[in-house]
C-alpha angles and dihedrals in degrees: 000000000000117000112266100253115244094236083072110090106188089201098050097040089050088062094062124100093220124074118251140203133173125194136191134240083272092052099245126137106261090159128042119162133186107266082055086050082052112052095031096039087229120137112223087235089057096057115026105119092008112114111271088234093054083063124025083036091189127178087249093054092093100043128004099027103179085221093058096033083050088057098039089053096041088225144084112288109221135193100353112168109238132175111209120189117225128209092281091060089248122153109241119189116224147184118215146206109184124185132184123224114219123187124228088282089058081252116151113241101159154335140229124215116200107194133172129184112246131196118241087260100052080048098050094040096050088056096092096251095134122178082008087076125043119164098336093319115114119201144113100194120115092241090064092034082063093054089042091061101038085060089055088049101049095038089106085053130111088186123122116258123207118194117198127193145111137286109295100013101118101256096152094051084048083057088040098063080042090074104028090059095038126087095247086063093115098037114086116292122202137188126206121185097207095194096061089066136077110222104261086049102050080049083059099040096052102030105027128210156236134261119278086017091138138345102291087034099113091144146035117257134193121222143233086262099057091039082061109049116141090008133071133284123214113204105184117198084014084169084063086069124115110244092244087061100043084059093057091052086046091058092041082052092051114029107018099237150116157183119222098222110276090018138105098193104117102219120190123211125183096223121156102213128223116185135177131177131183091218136102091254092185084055089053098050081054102060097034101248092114126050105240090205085065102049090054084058094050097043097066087119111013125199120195105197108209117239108240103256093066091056102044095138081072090060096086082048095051098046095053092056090052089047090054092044086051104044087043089056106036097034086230110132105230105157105149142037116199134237103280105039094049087048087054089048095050094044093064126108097217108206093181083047117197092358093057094041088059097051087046087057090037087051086043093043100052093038092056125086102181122059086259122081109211130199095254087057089069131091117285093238091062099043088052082066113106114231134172102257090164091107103027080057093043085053095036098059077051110123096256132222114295101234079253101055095042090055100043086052084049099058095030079058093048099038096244098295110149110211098047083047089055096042088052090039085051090225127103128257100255083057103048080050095059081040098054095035085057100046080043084238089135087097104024 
């Protein structure tokens, strides 16, 4: 095994957050420290000497290693998404800074990978997508620019928030940014699904009870409101509730106070309440079955999420972040869809929305084999939809690109600059390196 160089220092790297790992020339581990332990379940002692591959076995081990990328591009390689596998075998996504060591010859003698494990949403907004993604909701049309920017407005705000859309249309990420961008974020947070509960039961569940309340009751229990003080509450399909119930929330909206169920005691909470419902509520006041003084109190600002048919220009947008959720948590490389299937796909009324969009990719996704997924990939009820095919079939018998060409007007749209070329191109940069020094565009 190599000798341990004297720049690593075992103390100061174990301070670090991120995980850390050093090779050697040879590629084999000659620094491992805890938050590495940590994150892969791997002990030092285990490792050290042994390959790096053998151990982190991550889905760039085979191409694309940041070490050797580090190396290939004679500078720091920053923010790669990787996807290690711990000792569990689990998949752990990761984001990467990789440096090579050279000696005073300029020779390489080493590397150091930094990595640290990242949630979907730290992977999808660091994308660059910019204004396309805010607080978990991707979209770029106007409909969802003008809810981006009423949360902004109403993050100072205690008032209750209903959110109104269909099944499958993202209400409760919509509640979700509600709270993260509100001054209540770091206070408790808690979600109630109204319809799943018979009416004694939801009593219970928001309001919680005494003991000896009812038959089951053996112990007190504190509910969802009290959880929440001085936080916010989330009731989803609030216009499911049962009107004894919808009187309760009306008093906790206006006065503040409570009764746990078989008790008298009058308890107070400070909760900011977000609602949202799929059904006509309009509809519901009148027929009677929702109280209109509640909705008034509700409604206070109200957020009406678009179906997706009436945001299809978002669909390109969406399926390239399920994509990037799917590659990131099966390891396969799906980056496109071609012309026809994603004209079937646009042409599609969708009436789960979002929802039903995710489990289509998800269906395509797990059905294709090659990095393209193809129209007969796709689920047989949407393929049954008849679309005009007439000019995606009349572009698609055009000579394409030559490789060489695509990537030249790709880097003549993006002035040249490396990274956007290899975002558009859908390859990473090491990649679009070896590409352009074969095709001698490096000086060009």
């Amino acid at each position: 095994m190599s000798k341990q160089p004297p720049f690593f220092h075992q103390v100061i790297f174990d301070t670090l957050h991120e995980g850390l790992y050093s090779v050697d020339k040879d590629f084999r581990l000659i620094g491992f420290n805890e938050a590495a332990e940590r994150i892969t379940g791997y002990k030092k002692e285990e490792v050290l000497g042994k390959f790096c591959k053998n151990v982190i076995q991550a889905n760039r081990c085979k191409e694309g290693c940041p070490i050797a990328d580090s190396l290939e591009l004679r500078e720091t390689i920053k923010n790669y998404d990787m996807v290690v596998k711990n000792r569990d075998n689990k998949a752990v996504p990761t984001k990467v800074n990789a440096a090579v060591f050279r000696d005073e010859q300029d020779e390489p003698v080493g590397g150091v990978v930094l990595f640290r494990p990242v949630n979907e949403l730290e992977l999808i907004s660091s994308d660059n997508l910019g204004r396309t993604e805010f607080q978990g909701m991707i979209g770029q049309n106007r409909k969802m620019q003008e809810i981006y920017i009423l949360i902004e407005e109403i993050n100072y705000s205690n008032s209750g928030v209903l959110i109104q859309g269909e099944s499958g249309t993202g209400k409760e990420l919509v509640a979700n940014a509600v709270q993260q961008t509100s001054e209540r974020k770091k206070k408790p947070f808690i979600k109630v699904n109204c319809s799943v509960f018979p009416h004694d039961l939801l009593a219970s569940e928001l309001f919680g009870h005494v003991k000896g309340a009812y038959t089951d009751a053996h112990r007190d229990r504190v509910g969802r409101f009290e959880m929440a003080d001085g936080g916010t509450i989330f009731l989803d399909e609030i216009a499911e509730t049962d009107p004894r119930i919808q009187l309760q929330l009306l008093r906790v909206l206006q006065e503040g106070t409570f009764e746990r169920v078989g008790e008298s005691v009058t308890r107070k909470v400070d909760v900011r309440v977000i609602a949202a419902t799929n059904l006509d509520i309009q509809k519901a006041i009148a027929e009677s079955r929702f109280r209109e003084d509640l909705y008034y109190r509700l409604n206070v600002i109200p957020i009406e999420v678009p179906p997706l048919r009436e945001r299809k220009d978002d669909i390109p947008l969406l399926i390239r972040y399920f994509l990037k959720k799917l590659s990131l948590l099966t390891g396969k490389k799906i980056t496109e869809i071609d012309d026809i299937a994603m004209a079937i796909l646009q042409g599609y009324n969708w009436p789960g929305n979002v929802r039903e969009l995710e489990n289509v990719i998800e269906y395509a996704h797990t059905r294709t084999r090659s990095t393209i997924i193809t129209e007969d990939r796709l689920p047989p009820a949407l393929l049954n939809q008849r679309i005009d095919r007439s000019n995606i079939e009349t572009e698609s018998t055009e000579q394409p690109l030559s490789e060489h060409d695509r990537i030249l007007a790709v880097l003549d749209e993006v002035h040249w600059n490396r990274s956007k070329a290899a975002e558009k191109l859908g390859i990473g940069r090491a990649t679009l390196w070896r590409k352009m020094k074969a095709y001698n565009l490096l000086n060009d």
